[in-house]
C-alpha positions in Angstrom: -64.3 -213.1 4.9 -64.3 -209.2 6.5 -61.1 -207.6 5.5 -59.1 -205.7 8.4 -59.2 -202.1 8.1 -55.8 -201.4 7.0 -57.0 -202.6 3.8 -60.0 -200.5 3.0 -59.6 -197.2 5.5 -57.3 -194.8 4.9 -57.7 -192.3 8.0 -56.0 -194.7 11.0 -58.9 -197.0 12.3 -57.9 -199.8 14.7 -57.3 -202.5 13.5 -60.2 -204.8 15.0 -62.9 -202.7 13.0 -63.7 -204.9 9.8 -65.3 -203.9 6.8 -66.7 -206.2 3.8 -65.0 -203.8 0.6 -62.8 -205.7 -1.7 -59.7 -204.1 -1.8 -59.7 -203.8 -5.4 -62.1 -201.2 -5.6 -60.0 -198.7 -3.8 -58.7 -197.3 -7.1 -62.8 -196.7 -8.5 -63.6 -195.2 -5.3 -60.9 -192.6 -5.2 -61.5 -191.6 -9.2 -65.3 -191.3 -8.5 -63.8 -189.3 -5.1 -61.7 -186.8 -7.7 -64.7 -186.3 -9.6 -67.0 -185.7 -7.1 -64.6 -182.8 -5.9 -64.5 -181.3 -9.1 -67.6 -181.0 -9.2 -68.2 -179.9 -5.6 -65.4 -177.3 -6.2 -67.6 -175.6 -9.6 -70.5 -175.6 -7.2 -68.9 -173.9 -3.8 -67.5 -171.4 -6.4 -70.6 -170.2 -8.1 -72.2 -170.6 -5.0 -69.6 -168.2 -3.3 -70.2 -165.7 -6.5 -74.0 -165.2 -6.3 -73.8 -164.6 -2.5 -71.1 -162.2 -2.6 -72.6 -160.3 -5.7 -76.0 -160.4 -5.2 -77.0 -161.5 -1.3 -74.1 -160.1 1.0 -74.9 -156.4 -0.8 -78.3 -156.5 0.1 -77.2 -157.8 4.0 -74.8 -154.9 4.2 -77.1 -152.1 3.5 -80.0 -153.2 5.5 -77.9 -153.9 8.5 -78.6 -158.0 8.5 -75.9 -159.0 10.2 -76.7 -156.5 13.5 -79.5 -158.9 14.4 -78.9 -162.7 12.8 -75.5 -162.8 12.9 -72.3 -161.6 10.4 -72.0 -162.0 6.7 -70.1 -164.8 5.4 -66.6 -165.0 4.3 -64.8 -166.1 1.4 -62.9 -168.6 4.2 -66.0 -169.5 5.7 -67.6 -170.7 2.4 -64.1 -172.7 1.0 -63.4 -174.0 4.6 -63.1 -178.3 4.7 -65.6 -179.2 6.5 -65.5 -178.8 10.3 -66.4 -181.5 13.4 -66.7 -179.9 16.4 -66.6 -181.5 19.7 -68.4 -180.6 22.7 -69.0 -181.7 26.5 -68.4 -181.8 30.2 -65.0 -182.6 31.5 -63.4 -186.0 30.6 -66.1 -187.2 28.5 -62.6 -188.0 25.9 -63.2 -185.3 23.6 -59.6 -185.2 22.9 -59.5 -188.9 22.9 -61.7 -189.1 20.4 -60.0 -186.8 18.2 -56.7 -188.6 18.8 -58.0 -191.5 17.9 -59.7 -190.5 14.5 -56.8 -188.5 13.3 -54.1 -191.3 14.4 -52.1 -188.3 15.8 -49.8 -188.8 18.8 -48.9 -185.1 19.8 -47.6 -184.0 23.1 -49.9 -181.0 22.9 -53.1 -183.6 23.6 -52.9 -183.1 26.9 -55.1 -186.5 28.4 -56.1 -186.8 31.8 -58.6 -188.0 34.3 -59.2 -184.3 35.4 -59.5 -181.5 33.3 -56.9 -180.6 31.5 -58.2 -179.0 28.2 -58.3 -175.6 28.8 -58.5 -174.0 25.0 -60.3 -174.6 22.2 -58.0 -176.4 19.7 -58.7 -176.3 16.0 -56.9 -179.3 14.5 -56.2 -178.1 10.9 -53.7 -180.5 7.9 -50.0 -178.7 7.1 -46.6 -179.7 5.7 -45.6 -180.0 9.7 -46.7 -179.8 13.2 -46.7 -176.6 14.6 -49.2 -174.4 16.7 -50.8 -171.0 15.6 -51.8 -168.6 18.5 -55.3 -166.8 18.4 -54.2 -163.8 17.1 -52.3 -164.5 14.3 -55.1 -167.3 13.1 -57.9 -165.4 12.4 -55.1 -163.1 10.0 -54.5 -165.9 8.0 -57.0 -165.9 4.9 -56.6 -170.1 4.4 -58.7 -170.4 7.8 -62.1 -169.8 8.3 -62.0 -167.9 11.9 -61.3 -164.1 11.0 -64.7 -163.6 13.2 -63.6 -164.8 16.2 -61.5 -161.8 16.7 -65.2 -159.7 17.8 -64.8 -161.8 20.9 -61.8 -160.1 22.3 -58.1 -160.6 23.4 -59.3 -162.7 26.5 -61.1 -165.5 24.2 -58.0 -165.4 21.7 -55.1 -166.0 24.3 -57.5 -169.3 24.6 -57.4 -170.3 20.9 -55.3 -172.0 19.3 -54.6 -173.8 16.0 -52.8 -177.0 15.5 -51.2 -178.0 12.3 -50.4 -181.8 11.7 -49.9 -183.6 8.2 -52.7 -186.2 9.0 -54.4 -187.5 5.9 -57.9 -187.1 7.2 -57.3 -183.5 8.1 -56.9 -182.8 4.2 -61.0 -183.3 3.9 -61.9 -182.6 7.6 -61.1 -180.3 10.5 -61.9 -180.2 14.4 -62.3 -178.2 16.7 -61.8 -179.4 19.8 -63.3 -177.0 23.2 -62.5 -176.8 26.7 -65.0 -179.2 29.0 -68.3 -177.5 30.4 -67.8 -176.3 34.0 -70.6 -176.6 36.5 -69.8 -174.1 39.2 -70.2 -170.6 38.5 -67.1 -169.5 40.1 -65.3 -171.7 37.3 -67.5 -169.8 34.7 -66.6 -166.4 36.0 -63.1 -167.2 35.8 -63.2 -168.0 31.9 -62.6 -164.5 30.2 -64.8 -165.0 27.6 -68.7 -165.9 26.8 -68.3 -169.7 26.4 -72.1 -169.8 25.2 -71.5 -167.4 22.6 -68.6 -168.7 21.2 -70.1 -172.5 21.3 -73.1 -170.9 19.5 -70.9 -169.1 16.6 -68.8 -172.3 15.8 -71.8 -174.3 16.0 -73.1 -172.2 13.3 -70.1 -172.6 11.1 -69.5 -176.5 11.2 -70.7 -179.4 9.6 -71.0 -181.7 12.6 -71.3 -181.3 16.1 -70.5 -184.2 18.7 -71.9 -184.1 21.9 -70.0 -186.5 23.7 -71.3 -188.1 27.2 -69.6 -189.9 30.0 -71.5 -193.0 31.0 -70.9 -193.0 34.0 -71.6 -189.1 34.2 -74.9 -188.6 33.2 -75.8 -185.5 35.4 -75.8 -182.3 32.6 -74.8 -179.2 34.0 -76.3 -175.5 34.1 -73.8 -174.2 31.5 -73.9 -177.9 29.4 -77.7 -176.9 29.1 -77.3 -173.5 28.0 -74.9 -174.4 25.1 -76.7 -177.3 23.8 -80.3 -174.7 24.2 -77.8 -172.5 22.1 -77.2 -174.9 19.5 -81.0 -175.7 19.5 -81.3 -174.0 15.9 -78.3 -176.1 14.8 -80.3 -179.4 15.9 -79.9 -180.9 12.5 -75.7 -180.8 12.9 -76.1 -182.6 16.2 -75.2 -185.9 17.2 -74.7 -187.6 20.6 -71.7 -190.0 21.4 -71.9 -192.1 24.2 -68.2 -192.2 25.6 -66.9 -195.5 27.6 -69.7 -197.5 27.5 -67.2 -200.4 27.6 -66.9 -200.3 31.4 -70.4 -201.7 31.7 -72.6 -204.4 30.9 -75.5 -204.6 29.1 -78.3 -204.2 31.4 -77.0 -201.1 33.1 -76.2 -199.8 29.5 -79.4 -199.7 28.8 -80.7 -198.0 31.8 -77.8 -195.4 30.8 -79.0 -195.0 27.7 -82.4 -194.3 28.7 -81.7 -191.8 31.0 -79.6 -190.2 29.0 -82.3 -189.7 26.1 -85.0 -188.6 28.7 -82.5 -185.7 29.7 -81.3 -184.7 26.1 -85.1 -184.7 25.3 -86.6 -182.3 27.7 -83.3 -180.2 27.0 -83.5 -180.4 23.3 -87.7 -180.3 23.3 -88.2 -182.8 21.2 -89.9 -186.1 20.9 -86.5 -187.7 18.9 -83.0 -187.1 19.8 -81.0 -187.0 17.6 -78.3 -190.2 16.4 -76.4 -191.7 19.3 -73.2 -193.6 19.3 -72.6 -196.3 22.0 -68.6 -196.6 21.9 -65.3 -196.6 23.1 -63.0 -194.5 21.5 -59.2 -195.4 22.0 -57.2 -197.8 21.3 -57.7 -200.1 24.1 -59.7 -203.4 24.2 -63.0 -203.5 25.2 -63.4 -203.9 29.4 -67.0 -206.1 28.5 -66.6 -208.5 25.6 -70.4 -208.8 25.6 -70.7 -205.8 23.8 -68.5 -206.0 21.3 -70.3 -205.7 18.0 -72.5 -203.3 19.3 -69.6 -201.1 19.9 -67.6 -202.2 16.7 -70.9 -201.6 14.7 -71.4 -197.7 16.0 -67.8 -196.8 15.6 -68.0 -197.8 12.3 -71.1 -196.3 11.6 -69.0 -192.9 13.5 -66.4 -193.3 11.0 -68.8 -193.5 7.5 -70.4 -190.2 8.3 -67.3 -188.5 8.9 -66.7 -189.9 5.1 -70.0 -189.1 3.9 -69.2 -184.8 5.2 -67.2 -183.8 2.3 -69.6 -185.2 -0.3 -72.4 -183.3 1.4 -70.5 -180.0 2.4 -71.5 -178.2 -1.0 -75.2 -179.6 -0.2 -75.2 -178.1 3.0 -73.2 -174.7 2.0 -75.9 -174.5 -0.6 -78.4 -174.6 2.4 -77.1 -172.1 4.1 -77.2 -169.7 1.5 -80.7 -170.8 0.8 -81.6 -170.2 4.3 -79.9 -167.0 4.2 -81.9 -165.5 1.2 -85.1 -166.4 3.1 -84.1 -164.8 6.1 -82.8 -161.4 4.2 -86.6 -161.4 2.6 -88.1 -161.6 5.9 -85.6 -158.8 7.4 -86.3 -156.7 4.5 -90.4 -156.7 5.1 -89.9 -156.5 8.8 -87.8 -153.1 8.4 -90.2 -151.7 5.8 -93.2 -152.0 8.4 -91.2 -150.4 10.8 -89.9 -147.6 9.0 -93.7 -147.0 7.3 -94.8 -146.4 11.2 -92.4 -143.6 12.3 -93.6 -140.0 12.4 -92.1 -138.0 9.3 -90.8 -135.3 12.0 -89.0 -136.5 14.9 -88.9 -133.7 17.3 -87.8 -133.6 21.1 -87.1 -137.2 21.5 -90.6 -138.0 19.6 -88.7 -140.6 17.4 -86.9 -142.8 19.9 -90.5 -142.9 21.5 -92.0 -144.7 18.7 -89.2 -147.1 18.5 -89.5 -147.8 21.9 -93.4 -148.1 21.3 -93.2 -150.1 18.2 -90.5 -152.8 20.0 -93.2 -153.3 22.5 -96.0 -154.0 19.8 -93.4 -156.3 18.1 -95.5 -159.2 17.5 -98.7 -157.4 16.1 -96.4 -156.0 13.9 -95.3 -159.8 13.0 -98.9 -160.6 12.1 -98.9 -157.9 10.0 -96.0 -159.1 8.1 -97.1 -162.1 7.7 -100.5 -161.2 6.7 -99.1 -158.8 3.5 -96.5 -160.9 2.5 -97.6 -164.4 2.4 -94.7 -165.8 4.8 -95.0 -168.8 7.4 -94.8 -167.9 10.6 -91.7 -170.3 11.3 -89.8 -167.8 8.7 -89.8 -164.7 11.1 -87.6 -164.6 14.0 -87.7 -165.1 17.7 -89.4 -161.9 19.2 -87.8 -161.9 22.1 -84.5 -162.1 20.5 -85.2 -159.8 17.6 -86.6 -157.2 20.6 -83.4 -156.9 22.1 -81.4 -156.1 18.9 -84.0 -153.8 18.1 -83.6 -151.5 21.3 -80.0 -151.6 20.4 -80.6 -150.5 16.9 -80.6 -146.8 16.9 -82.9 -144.6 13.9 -85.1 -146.4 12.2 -85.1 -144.6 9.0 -82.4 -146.1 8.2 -84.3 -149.6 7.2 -84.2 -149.6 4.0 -87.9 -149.1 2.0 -89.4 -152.2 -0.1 -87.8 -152.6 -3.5 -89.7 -154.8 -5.7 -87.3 -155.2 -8.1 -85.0 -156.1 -5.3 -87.2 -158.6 -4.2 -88.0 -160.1 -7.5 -84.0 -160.6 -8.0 -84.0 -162.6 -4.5 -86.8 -164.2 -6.1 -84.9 -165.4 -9.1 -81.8 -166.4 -6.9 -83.9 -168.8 -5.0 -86.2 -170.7 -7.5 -83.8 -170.2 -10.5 -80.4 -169.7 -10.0 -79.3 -172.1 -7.0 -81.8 -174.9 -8.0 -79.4 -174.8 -11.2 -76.3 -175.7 -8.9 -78.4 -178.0 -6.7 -79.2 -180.0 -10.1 -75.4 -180.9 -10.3 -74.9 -182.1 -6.9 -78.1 -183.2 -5.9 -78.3 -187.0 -7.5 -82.2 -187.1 -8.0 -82.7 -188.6 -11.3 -85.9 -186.5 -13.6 -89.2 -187.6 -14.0 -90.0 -190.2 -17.5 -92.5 -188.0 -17.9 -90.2 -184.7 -18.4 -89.1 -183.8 -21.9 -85.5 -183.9 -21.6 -84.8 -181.3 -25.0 -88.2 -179.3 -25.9 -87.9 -177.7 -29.2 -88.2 -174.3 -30.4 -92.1 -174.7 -30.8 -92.8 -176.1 -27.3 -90.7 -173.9 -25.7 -92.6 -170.7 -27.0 -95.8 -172.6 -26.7 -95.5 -173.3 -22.5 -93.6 -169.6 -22.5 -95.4 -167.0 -20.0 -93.6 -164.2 -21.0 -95.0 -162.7 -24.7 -92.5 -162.7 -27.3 -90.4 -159.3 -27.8 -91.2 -157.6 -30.8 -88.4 -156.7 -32.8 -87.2 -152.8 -33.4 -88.4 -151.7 -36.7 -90.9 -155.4 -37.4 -93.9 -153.2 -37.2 -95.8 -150.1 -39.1 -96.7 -148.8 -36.1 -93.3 -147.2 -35.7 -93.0 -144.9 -39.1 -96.9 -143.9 -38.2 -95.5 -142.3 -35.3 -93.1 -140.5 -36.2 -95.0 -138.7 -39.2 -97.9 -137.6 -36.6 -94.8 -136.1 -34.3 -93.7 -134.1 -37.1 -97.0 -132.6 -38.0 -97.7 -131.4 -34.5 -94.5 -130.1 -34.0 -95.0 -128.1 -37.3 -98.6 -126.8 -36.5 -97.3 -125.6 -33.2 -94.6 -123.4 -35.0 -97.3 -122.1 -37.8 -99.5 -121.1 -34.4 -96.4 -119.5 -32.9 -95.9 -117.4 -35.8 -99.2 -116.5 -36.6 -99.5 -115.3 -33.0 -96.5 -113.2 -33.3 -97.7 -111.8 -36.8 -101.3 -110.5 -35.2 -99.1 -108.7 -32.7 -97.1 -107.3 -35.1 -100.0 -106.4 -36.7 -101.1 -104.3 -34.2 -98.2 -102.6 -33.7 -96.5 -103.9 -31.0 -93.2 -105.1 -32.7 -90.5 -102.6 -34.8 -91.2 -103.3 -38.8 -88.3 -105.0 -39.9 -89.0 -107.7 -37.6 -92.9 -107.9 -38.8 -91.9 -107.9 -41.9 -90.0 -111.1 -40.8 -92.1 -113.2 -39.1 -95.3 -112.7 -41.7 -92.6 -114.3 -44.2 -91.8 -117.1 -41.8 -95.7 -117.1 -41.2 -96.2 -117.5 -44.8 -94.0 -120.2 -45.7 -94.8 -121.9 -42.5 -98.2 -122.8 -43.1 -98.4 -123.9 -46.9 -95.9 -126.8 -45.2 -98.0 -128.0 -42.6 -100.6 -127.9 -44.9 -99.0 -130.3 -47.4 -97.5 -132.6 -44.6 -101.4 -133.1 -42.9 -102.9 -133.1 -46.6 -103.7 -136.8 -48.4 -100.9 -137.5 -51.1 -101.8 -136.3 -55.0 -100.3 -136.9 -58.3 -97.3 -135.2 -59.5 -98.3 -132.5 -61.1 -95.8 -131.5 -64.5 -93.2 -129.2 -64.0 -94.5 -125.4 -64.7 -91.7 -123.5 -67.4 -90.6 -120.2 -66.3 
């Protein structure tokens, strides 16, 4: 019979959730848990030394970050992975983190109206406490130095809370104030709430966008974070919030609705996963629908398991992603640098850049054309316009660097395909030979093999026919000097000298560029 959760699940679900583990395994999971993070660990770590040796350099000094965004962080790589939790007013964001976590705080603040007014960052510690904006993104154990580029008004709303949860040991949330709809209310923020939705958003592992069913009307600013979070479609996943209160014919008509909306925002023929629930711990209004719900939360629950198996996977990804972008940035600055005058006189410099932002996209088909890349690698042109104009000088692309690209080269199809191997649980090929030896290896080898210094007679050959030229050119020296001398031109001691020098100059080169002889025998004085 289904076992109650208490037996199986370690992070406070309800108790009417079942599950079909023995109980018995417990101890094999958590050993095959250990080693998985040991292993996840080596690969986060090497991951985190090729990008900040051989990537983040390259990002810095060709100004990446001014128009895709800032380099990563030590923090930002070693972070737990992060949910983070976005939606209109009391669509039970914070219920839903209260009831994952099992935490009863007095600084969840639930009501009917809104009452979430900061974004909350739900972090594990020894003991509850709360950490202002400021002094968060100081502390190097949390991953949100960067919000600090979004000014005292955002971080006077930001806020960390610590609590000794077991679930926040492998997982973090961040939890955000509910989507206004007036634009008075949005005035009145401080702070670019679309911006900081989109930075987050490109910094977690999971984003939750969680729906009201009885509010299914999505608001201008709604629209404009989840069009934000477009690029991050793959991190997305829709929650369906209260979906107890009614049956199952108008459930469906909510459902539908609801995908037809998140569709033409989204632009996509799928949506992403939806989860039908209700998240607290109060029974169900309608019975009818209770293993549906039952069945999604625990679905819910498994992939908030499954992130810290995949987060090296996905920080792997990123980097990935990253290195592909950097190449594309690199070719895209070398065309525009190639295209400026070599003298910039009177302003005749900014006119070109303002000339070659408007020609952006032939510019783009150029790139692509020399460089072999798909046209979903390059950037949106709109976007990439408006950095531009903010970009001052040109020159100051840097030129293309083969060598610098063939490195890029070798971190992408050599170097991270050797971590992926250890975390990526896709067993090889029968028809791959496991150990090749020595012979095999040289025979499938591209490269020629190096030949070793001093293996060859071509070496000693050399150096014999440098020594005779060097030694004809000094006998032609001196025998010019001597004719001079000859005629005159030079006092006598010193003609006197150089026929000498002459004279035992060229007997020398003689016997060094003459065939070898016998030894002839020793003449007696």
């Amino acid at each position: 019979p289904p076992l109650p959760s208490a037996g199986c699940f370690c992070w406070g679900l309800p108790v009417h959730l079942h599950v079909c583990a023995p109980v018995g395994a417990s101890g094999a999971m958590e050993e095959a848990s250990a080693e998985w993070d040991d292993t996840s660990q080596l690969v986060v770590q090497s991951l985190k030394g090729l990008y900040m040796e051989r990537l983040r350099p390259i990002e810095i000094d060709s100004h990446f970050s001014h128009f895709h965004g800032a380099v990563l962080t030590t923090s930002e790589i070693e972070a737990r992975p992060q949910v983070l939790l976005v939606g209109q007013y009391s669509t039970g964001k914070t219920s839903l983190i209260r009831w994952i976590t099992g935490i009863e705080s007095t600084f969840f603040d639930i009501r009917p109206q809104p009452s979430t007014d900061k974004f909350i960052a739900v972090v594990h510690g020894d003991e509850e406490k709360v950490i202002n904006g400021d002094a968060a993104t100081c502390l190097p154990d949390l991953p949100y130095g960067g919000l600090s580029k979004f000014g005292s008004g955002f971080l006077s709303k930001f806020q960390v809370l610590v609590q000794p949860a077991d679930i926040l040991r492998r997982i973090s949330f961040l939890d955000t104030p509910g989507v206004l709809s007036g634009d008075k209310q949005r005035a009145s923020r401080g702070y670019d709430f679309q911006e900081v939705a989109s930075w987050l958003a490109a910094r977690c592992d999971l984003i939750l966008l969680l729906f009201d069913a009885h509010k299914l009307d999505i608001s201008d600013e709604f629209k404009e974070v989840i069009e934000a979070m477009r690029s991050n479609g793959d991190k997305c996943r829709c929650v369906l919030n209260k979906a107890d209160e009614i049956d199952g014919e108008n459930l469906v008509k909510v459902y539908g609705a609801l995908m037809w909306n998140l569709g033409k925002i989204l632009m996509t023929p799928e949506v992403a996963r939806m989860y039908i629930g209700s998240f607290w711990d109060k029974e169900y209004k309608c019975k009818d629908l209770t293993r549906l719900l039952d069945q999604d939360r625990k679905d819910l629950m498994q992939e908030l398991r499954d992130l810290p198996r995949n987060v090296c996977v996905r920080r792997v990804n990123e980097v990935v992603a990253r290195a592909r972008a950097v190449k594309v940035h690199l070719a895209i600055g070398d065309a525009l640098r190639t295209r400026m005058p070599l003298f910039g006189l009177c302003g005749r410099s900014r006119r070109y850049e303002r000339w070659l932002s408007d020609t952006l996209p032939d510019i783009f088909r150029e790139v692509i054309k020399e460089h072999q890349f798909a046209a979903g690698d390059l950037p949106n042109v709109d976007k990439f316009r408006e950095q531009l104009l903010r970009f001052k000088d040109f020159s100051r692309f840097p030129r293309w660097d083969q060598r610098q690209m063939a490195d890029l080269d070798r971190l992408i199809q050599v170097d991270i395909p050797k971590l992926m191997a250890l975390v990526g649980g896709v067993s090889a090929s029968g028809l791959r030979e496991k150990r090749p030896n020595l012979a095999t290896e040289r025979a499938y080898s591209t490269q020629p093999p190096s030949r070793k210094r001093g293996g060859g007679g071509g070496g000693g050959c050399g150096c014999i026919c440098l020594v005779i030229f060097v030694f004809l050119l000094l006998a032609l020296a001196l025998g010019a000097l001597a004719a001079v001398a000859a005629s005159g031109g030079l006092p006598p001691s010193i003609s006197a000298a150089l026929a000498a020098a002459a004279a035992a100059t060229a007997p020398s080169a003689a016997a060094l560029s003459a065939p070898p002889v016998a030894a002839a025998p020793p003449v007696v004085a």
